[in-house]
N, C-alpha and C positions, 0 to 999 in steps of 0.2 A: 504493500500500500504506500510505502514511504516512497519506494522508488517511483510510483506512479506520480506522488505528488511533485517529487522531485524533476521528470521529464516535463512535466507539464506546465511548470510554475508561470510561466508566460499567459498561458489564455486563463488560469487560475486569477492573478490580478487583474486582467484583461477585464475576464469577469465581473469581478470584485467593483472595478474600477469604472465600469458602466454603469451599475446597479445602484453604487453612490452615487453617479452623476446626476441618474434620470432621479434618486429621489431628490434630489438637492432641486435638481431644476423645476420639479413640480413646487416645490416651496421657493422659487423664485430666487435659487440661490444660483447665481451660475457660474461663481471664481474657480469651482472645485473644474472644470473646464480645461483650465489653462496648465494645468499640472503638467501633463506632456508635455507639451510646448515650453514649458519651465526646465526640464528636465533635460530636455534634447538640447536646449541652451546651455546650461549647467554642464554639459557633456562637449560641445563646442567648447568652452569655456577653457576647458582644461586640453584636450587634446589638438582642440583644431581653434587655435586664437585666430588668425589672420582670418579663417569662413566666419567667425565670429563679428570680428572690424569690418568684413565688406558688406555684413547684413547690417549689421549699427549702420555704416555709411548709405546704402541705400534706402533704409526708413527714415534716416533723417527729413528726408522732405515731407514725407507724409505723417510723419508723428503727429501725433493728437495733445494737449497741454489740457488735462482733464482739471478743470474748477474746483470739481468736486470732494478732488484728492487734497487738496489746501491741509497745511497745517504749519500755525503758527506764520499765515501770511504769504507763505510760498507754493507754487506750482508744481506738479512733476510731469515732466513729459513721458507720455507713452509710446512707441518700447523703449527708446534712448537711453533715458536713463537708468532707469534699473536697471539695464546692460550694462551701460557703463561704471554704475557701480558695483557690479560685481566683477568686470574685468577690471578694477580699478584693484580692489581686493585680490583678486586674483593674480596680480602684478605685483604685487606688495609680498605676497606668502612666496611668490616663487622666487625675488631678489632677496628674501631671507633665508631662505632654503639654498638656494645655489650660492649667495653671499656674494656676486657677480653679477655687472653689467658692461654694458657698452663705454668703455671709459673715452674714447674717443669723443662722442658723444656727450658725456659728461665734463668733459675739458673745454668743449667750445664754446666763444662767445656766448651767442646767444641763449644757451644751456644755464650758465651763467645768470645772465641778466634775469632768466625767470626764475632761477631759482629766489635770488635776491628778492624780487617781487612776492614769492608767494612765502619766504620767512617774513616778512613785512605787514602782510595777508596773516599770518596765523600770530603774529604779536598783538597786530591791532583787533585779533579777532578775542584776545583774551582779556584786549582793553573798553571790549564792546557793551554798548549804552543796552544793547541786545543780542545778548548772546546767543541763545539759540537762531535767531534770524543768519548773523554773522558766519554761524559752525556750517548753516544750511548750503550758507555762498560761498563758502570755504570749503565743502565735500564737493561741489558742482563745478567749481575752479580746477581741484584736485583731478576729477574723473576725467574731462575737458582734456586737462594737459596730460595727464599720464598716458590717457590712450591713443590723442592722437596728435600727442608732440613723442613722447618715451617710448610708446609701443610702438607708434607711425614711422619714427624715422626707422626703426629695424626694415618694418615692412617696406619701406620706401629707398633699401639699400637695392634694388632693384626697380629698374627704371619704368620699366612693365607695370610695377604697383600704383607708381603714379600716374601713371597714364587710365588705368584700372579706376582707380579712386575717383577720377572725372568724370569717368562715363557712369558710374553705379550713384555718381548724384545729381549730375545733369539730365538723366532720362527719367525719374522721378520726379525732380522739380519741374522740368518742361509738361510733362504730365498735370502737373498743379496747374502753372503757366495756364494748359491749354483750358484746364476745367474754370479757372477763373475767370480767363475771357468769354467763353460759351457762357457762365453762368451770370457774366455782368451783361451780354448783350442780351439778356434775358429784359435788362432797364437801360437799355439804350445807352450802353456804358456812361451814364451822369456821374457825376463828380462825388454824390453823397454816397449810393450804394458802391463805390469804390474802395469805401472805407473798410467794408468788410465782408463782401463776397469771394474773398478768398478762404474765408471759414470753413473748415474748423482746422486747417493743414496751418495757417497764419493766422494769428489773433488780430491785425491788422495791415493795415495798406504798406506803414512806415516800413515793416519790420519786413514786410515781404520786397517791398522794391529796393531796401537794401543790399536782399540776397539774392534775388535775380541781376540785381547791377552786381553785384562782386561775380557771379557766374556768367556774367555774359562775356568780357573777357576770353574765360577759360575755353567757351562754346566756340569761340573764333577760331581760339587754337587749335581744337581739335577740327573745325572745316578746312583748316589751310595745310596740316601735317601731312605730307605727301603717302604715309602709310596709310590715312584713311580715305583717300581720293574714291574708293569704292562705296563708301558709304555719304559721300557730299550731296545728295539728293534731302537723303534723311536729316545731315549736320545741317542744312540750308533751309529744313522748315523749322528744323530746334530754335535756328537762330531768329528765324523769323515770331516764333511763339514766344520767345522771352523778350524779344525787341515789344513785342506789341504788349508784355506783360510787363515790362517796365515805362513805357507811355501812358498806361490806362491804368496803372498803378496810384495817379496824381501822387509821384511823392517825389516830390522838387529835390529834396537832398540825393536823392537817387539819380536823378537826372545831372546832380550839378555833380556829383561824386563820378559817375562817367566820361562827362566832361574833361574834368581836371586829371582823372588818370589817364585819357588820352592826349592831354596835352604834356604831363610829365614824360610820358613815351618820346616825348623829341628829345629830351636831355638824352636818354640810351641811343635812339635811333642818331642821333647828331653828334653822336658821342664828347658832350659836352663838360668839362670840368668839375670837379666838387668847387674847385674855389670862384668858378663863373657863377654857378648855380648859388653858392650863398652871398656871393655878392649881390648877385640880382634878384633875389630875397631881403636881403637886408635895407634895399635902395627900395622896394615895396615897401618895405615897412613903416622908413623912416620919412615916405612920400605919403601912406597912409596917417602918421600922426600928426603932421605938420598940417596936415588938410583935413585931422577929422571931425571938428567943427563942421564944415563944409559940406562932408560927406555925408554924417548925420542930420543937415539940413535937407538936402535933396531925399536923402530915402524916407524923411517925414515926409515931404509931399506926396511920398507913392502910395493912395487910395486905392488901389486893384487888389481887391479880395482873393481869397484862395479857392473859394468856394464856386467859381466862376468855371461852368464844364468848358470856357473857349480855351484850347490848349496855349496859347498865345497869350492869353491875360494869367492863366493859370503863371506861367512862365513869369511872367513879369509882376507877379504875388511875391516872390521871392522873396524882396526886397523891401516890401511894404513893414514897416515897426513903428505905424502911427494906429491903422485900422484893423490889418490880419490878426485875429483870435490865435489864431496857430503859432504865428511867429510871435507876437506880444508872452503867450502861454512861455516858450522855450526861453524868453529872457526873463522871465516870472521864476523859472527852473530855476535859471541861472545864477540871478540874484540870491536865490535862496541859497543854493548850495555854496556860493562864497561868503555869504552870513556865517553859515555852518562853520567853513574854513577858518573865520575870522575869532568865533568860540573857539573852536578846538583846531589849532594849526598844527598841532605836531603828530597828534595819535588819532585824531578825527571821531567821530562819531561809531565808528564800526563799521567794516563790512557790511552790504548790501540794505543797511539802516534806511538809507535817504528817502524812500519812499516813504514811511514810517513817522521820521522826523523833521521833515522838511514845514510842514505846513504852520506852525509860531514861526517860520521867517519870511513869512510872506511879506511883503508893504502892500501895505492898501495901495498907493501907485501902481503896482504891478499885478494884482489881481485881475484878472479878466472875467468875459464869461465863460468859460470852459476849468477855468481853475478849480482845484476840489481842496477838501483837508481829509478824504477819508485813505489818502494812500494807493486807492487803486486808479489815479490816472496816468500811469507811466511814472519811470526815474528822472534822472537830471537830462537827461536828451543830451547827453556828452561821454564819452570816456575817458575826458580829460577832467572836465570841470566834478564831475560826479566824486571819484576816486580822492580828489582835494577835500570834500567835506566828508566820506566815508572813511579814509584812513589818511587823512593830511597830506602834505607837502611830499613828506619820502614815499608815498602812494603811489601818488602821481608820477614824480620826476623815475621812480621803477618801471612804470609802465611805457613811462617815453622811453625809458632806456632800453626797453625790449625792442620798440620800434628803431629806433637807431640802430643796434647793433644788429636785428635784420636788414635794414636798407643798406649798411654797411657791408656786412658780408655778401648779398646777393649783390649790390653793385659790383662791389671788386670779381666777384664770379662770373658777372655777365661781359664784364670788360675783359676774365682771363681765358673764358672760354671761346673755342674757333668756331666760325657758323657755322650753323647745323643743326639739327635738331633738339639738341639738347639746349642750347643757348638759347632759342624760341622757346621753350618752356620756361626757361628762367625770367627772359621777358615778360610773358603773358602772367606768371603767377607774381612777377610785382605789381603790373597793372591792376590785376584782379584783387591784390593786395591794398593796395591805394585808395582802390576803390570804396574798402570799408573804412579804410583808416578816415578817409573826405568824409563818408557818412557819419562817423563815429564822430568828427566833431560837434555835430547837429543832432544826433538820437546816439542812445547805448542799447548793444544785444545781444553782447557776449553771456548775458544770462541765461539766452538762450541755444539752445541744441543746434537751431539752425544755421545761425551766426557762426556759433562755438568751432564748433565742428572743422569746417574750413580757414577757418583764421588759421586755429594750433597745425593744421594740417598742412598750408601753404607754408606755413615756419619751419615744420618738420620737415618740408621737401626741400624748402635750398637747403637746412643744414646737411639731410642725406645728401644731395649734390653736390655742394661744398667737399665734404665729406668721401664721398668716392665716386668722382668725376672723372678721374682714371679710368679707374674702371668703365663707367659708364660709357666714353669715348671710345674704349678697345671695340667693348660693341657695339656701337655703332658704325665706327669704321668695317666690322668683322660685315655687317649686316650689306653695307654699302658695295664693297667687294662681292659678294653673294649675288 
């Protein structure tokens, strides 16, 4: 009998494991469901990480940000992150168990810089006004990086994986893309249902025309790489889906985020100096203080609403910081988050606090009508200004330091590398790079999956290119010859 039970033991649970189901579901219970699906996870997890990272990567676009799961104020995306933090966990036992990693990796700049950022992150998180909020955005920071800056760049020591990584989050989001277009010409794509007929894949318009503007870049690159010439029919409607989801997005920062990373592309493509380039930077600057009297005069004159479906006045809303609720709102942010800075300049408020805490620094001057004090109408709309009131001055200047010593090392990369196709990668993932960082002055959404995701990911790829660029060149050369 034992041995029976023993051959069997498969359709024995099997059993077992339907029987529970169906009674659970008759009482409307229906988590007990997902157990398999838990399991077969749990089982990637350990044996097969990289099938693991390309499934996390390709639902990232489609993840759901369930309301309902709230605790203690914060969101959790579905599948993402609970993936992520189990392979975050799972990253963690097996560098303590092996006592070994990538030191290569570990020794580089920009490895560096983030580390510094996130001791910085867990000091101020233990200085926090709210701690449980702070530990929340300090585990979601942690999962973020570990899996697709520490575990990404292993994966992305082959040149394959990042080429990989493109496609399994472009053809998801383009997916999005297309169901949001289809679903807004449902209302004659108008400017107000804009705001959120990309639901329930994006919470809104902002956050989604950010991450179609940082992918569209990437989309380019994959139409133009001579190895997928067979498939340019298909890259040419992607391009055209996200082109048309970033217009009908109305999300100006996205459009002007675009903008300026194709105009940063002539410093590479002209191959122009670091020291041309902050000269004439600096000559902006000091041309924009001498005149900004002036300057803030004329853009009070500009009455053109945001709210206007004509894409031309939408455009020219931009600028408007005497009548637009939207742009009025983001310096209402502003102001508040460097009151915050002005309290607490050195250890700031906490970790992911600002929503929470922001509302005693309001001015009645800056209050609009869209303003709230209950914390749920978005962060500081900055990832510079936000990080100043959440974890002070050395917050901040960490987080520039991470972008610096990226742009540092991918430029020096892009300048050492010979054309070819690997050097059009490194191009296009600054662009695409740029892209968010432009946005990020004007909205924050590294909180989020969809954001997250690609940022740590495009970091991790120069530094694997960085890294072994060697190699990468032998084969391509090898391929070339073939």
């Amino acid at each position: 009998m034992s041995e029976e039970l023993k051959s069997n033991w498969v359709l024995i649970l099997s059993f077992l494991f339907i029987m529970t189901n169906s009674a659970l579901i008759a009482l409307e219970q229906y988590w007990f469901a997902v157990i398999p699906f838990a399991i077969v996870l749990l089982f990637m997890a350990f044996v097969a990480t990289d099938k693991l990272m390309w499934f996390i990567v390709f639902t990232t676009p489609l993840s759901l940000n369930l309301e309902a799961l709230e605790f203690g104020g914060v969101g959790m995306f579905l599948p993402t992150e609970p993936l992520l933090f189990g392979v975050m966990v799972i990253f963690i036992l097996r560098v303590l168990y092996d006592r070994k990693y990538d030191m290569s990796v570990l020794k580089h700049p920009v490895t560096i810089a983030i580390l510094i950022n996130l001791a910085w992150i867990i000091i101020t998180t233990l200085t926090s006004t709210m701690p449980f909020v702070s530990l929340k955005f300090l585990l979601a920071r942690l999962w973020f990086i570990i899996a697709f800056y520490f575990i990404a760049t292993q994966l992305f020591k082959k040149v394959e994986n990042i080429r990989l990584f493109f496609w399994l989050y472009l053809i998801p989001l383009a997916c999005v893309a297309l169901y949001t277009f289809l679903h807004h010409s449902k209302y004659g794509f108008a400017e107000r249902p804009a705001h959120w007929v990309m639901q329930p894949f994006f919470k809104d318009h902002t956050v989604y025309g950010a991450v179609v503007a940082m992918m569209f870049p990437i989309m380019v690159l994959l139409f133009i790489l001579k190895r997928y010439k067979k498939y340019r029919v298909i890259s040419a409607l992607m391009i055209v889906v996200l082109a048309m989801g970033i217009i009908f997005s109305y999300g100006r920062a996205a459009w002007i985020s675009l903008l300026i990373a194709f105009a940063v592309s002539l410093i590479y493509l002209l191959r122009l100096r670091g020291s041309f380039v902050l000269s004439a930077t600096a000559l902006v600057l000091v041309v924009a203080g001498v005149f900004w009297t002036d300057i803030i005069n004329t853009l009070e004159k500009n009455e053109q609403d945001s709210t206007s479906e004509n894409l031309g006045e939408h455009v020219q809303s931009i600028t408007n910081i005497s009548t637009d609720a939207s742009n009025l709102e983001r310096i209402n942010r502003w102001n508040s988050a460097l009151e915050m800075y002005r309290r607490k300049p050195i250890l700031g408020w906490g970790p992911g606090t600002y929503a929470f805490q922001y509302a005693p620094f309001q001015s009645s001057e800056d209050v609009t009508i869209i303003s709230t004090n209950a914390g749920d109408g978005g962060n500081a709309h900055s990832e510079f200004i936000g990080p100043l009131a959440e974890t002070g001055l050395l917050g901040a200047l960490t987080f520039v330091f991470i972008l610096v010593m990226f742009y540092y090392r991918a430029s020096l990369l892009y300048y050492r590398l010979p054309k070819g196709e690997l050097r059009t990668i490194v191009f296009f993932i600054i662009l695409a790079f740029t892209s968010y960082i432009i946005n990020g002055t004007l909205n924050n959404f590294l909180d989020t999956d969809k954001a997250s995701v690609p940022f740590w990911a495009f970091i991790a790829m120069i530094v694997a290119i960085d890294l072994h660029s060697e190699k990468f060149l032998a084969k391509e050369t090898e391929q070339l010859e073939k």
